[in-house]
C-alpha positions in Angstrom: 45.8 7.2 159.4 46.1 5.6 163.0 45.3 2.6 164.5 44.3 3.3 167.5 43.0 0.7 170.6 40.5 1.8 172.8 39.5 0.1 176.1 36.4 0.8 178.1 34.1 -1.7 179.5 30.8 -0.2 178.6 29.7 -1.0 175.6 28.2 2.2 174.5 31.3 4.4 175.1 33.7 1.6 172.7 31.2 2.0 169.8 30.9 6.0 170.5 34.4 6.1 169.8 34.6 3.4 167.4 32.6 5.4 164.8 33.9 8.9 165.9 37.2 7.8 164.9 36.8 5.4 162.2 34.7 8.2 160.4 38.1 10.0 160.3 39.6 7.2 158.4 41.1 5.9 161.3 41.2 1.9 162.1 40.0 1.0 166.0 40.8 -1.8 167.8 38.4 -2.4 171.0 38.7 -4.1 174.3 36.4 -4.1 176.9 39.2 -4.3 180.0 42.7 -4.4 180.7 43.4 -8.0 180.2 41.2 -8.1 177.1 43.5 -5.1 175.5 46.5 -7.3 176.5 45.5 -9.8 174.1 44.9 -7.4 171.5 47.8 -5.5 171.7 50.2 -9.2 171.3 48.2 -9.5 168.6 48.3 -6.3 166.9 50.2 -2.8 167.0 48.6 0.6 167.5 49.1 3.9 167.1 47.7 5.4 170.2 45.7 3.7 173.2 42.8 5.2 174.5 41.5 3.7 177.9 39.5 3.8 181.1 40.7 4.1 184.4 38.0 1.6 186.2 37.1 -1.9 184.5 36.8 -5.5 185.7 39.4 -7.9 185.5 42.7 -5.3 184.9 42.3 -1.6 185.6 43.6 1.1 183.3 46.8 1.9 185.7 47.7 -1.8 186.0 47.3 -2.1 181.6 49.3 0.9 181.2 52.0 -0.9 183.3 51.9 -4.0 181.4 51.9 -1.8 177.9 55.0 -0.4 178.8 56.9 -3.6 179.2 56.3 -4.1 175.9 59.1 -3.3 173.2 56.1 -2.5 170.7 54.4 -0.5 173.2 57.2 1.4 175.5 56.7 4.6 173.6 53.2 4.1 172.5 50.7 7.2 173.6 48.4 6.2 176.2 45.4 8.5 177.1 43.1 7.7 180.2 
């Protein structure tokens, strides 16, 4: 299965995915904004990033920016 790193910064709509996709055998990683899923994604690989457009501190246009100048991350699915 994937591992997949979704970023939204309300609460309820990370854990509504969270379960969706982990109860498909699928491991999530969470962040609750752009500069949070920064960190995470130094720290760890995935599959497939799952994002909002509008959260505090880094937007979902200005992560997707930063994802891409990533070697891990350059061809790395991003849906928003």
């Amino acid at each position: 299965m994937a591992t997949i790193l979704a970023v939204d910064d309300q609460k309820m709509m990370r854990e509504l995915v969270k379960t969706v996709l982990e109860g498909d055998g699928h491991t999530v990683l969470l962040a609750e904004d752009g500069m949070q899923a920064m960190d995470v994604a130094r720290a760890q690989e995935a599959d497939l990033v799952l994002s909002d457009i509008n959260m505090p501190n880094m937007n979902g246009i200005s992560l997707v920016s930063k994802l891409r100048r990533l070697d891990s991350y350059a061809d790395t699915p991003i849906v928003m």
